[in-house]
C-alpha positions as CSV (number, residue, x, y, z in Angstrom):
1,X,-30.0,24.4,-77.6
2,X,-29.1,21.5,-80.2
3,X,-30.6,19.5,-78.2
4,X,-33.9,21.5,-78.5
5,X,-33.8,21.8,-82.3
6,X,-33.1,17.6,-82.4
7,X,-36.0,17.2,-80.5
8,X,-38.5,19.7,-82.5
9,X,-37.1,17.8,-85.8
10,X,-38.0,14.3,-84.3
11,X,-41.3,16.3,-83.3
12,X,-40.9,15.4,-79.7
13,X,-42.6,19.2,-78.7
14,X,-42.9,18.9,-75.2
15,X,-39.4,17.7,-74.3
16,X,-38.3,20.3,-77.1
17,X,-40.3,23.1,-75.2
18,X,-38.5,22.0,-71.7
19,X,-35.5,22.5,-73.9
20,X,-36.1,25.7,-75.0
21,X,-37.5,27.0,-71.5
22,X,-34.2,26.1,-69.8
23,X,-32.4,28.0,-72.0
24,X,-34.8,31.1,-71.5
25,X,-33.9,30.4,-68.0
26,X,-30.1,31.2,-68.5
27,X,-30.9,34.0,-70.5
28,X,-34.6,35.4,-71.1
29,X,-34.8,37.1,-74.3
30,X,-32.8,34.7,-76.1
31,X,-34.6,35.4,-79.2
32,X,-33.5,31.8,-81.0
33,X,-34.8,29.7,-77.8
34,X,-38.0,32.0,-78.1
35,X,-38.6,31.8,-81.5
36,X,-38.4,27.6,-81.0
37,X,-40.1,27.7,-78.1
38,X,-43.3,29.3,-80.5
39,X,-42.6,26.7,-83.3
40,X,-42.8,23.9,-81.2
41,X,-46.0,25.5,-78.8
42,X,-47.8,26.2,-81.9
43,X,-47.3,22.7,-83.3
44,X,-48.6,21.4,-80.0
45,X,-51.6,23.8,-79.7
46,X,-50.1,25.3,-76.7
47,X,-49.3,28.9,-77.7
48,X,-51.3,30.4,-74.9
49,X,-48.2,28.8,-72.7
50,X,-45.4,31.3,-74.4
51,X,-46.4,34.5,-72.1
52,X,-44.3,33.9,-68.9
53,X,-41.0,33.4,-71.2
54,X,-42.1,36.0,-73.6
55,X,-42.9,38.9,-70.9
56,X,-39.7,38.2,-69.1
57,X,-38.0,39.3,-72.4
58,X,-40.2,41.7,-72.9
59,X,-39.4,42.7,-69.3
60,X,-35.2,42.8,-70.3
61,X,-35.9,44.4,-73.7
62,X,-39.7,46.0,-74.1
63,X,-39.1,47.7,-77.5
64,X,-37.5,44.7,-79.2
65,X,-39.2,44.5,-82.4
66,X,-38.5,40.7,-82.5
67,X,-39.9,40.6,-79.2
68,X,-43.4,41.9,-80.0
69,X,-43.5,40.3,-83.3
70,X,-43.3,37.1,-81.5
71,X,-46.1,38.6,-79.0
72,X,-48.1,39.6,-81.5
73,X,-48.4,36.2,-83.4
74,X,-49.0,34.5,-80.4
75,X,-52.3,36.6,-79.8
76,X,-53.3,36.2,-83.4
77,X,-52.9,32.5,-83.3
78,X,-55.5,32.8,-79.8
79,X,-57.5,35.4,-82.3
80,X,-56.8,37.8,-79.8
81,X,-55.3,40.2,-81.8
82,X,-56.4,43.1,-79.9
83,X,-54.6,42.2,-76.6
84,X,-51.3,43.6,-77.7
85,X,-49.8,46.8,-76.1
């Protein structure tokens, strides 16, 4: 996940995102990949894109405070705030 954070500090956010995604990959609610993954969508305008990583943790780990914080700000920054379970 170095890799990842390099990228997001060079502010290279889609090959940072691809980096944090494969890391989801290996292990879902890895909440350090998720919360980079949300840095670097919401610095790219593409925080509607977090959803499939974020309910497959949600999925492994549903009352995860961390988890639906992370859910929750993602709605807010779509001003959706009253999607949230």
């Amino acid at each position: 996940m170095s890799d990842a954070l390099d990228l997001e500090r060079d502010e290279r956010y889609p090959e940072a995102a691809e980096s944090y995604r494969a890391a989801l990959r290996i292990e879902p609610a890895n909440l350090s990949a998720l919360l980079g993954l949300e840095r670097v969508l919401k610095a790219s305008d593409q925080t509607a894109t977090i959803f499939p990583q974020l309910q497959r943790a949600l999925s492994r780990d549903a009352r995860n405070p961390l988890l639906r914080a992370i859910e929750l700000r993602a709605w807010l920054t779509l001003k959706k705030d009253d999607s949230v379970a």
